[in-house]
C-alpha positions as a printed Julia matrix, in Angstrom:
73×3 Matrix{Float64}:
 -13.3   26.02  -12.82
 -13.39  29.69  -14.41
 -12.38  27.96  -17.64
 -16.2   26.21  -16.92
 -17.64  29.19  -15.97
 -17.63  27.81  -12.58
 -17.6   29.84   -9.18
 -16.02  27.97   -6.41
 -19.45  28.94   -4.4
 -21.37  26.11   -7.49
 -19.19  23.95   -6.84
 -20.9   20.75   -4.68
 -18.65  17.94   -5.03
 -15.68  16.71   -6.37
 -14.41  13.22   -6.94
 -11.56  11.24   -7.96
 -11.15   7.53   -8.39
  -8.16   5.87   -9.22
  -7.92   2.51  -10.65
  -4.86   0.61  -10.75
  -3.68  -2.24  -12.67
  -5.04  -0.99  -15.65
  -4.11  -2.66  -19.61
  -1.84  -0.06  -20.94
  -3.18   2.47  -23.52
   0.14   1.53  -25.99
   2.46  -0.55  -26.18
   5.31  -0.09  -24.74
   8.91   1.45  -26.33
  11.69   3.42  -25.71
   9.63   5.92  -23.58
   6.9    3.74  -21.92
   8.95   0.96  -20.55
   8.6    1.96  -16.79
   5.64   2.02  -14.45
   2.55   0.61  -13.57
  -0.5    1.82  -15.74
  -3.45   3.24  -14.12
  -6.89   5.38  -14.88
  -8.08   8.4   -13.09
 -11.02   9.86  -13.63
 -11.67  13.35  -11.72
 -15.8   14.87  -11.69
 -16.59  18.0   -10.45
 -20.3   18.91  -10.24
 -22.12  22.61   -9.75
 -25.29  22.77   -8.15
 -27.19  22.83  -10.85
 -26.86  19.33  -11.39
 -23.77  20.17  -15.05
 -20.68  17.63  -14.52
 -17.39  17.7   -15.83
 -15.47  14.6   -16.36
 -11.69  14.4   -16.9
 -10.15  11.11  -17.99
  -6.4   10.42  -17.67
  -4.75   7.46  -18.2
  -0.69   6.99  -16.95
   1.95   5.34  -15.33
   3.44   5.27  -12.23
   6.86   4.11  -10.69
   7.63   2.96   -7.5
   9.62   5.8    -5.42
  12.86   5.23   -5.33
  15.35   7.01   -2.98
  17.85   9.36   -4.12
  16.34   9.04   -7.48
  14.03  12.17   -7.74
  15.48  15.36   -6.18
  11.64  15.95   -4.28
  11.38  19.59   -5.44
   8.24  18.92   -7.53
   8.18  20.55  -11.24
C-alpha cells in the first residue's frame, strides 16, 4: 500500500477470489509438471473510489506429509 501511496486509514475493502481448475498458462515441462492450476485475483480499493488489481496465475499441490518441513520461506 505505501508503494500506492496508500494509508491503511484509505483503505475500504479488500478482496480476493480464487478460481480453481483453471487451463494452465504453459505447457507443461520439466518444471511445471506438478499441481493443479488456478487464478487469483486480489483488489484493494481507497475511498476515493482508485482500485488496484493484482492478477496471479499458479499451481498448487496437494499437501503431502513429511514432504514440506512447515517452516514457511
Amino acid at each position: 500500500m505505501p508503494k500506492l501511496a496508500m494509508a491503511p486509514d484509505d483503505l475500504v475493502e479488500a478482496t480476493v477470489e480464487v478460481t480453481f481448475d483453471t487451463p494452465p498458462a504453459l505447457p507443461p515441462n520439466a518444471y511445471r509438471t506438478t499441481g493443479d492450476p488456478f487464478d487469483c485475483v486480489l483488489t484493494l480499493r481507497n475511498r476515493y473510489g482508485q482500485a488496484v488489481v493484482r492478477r496471479v496465475h499458479a499451481c498448487c499441490q496437494r499437501y503431502a506429509p513429511y514432504r514440506f518441513s512447515g517452516r514457511g520461506a
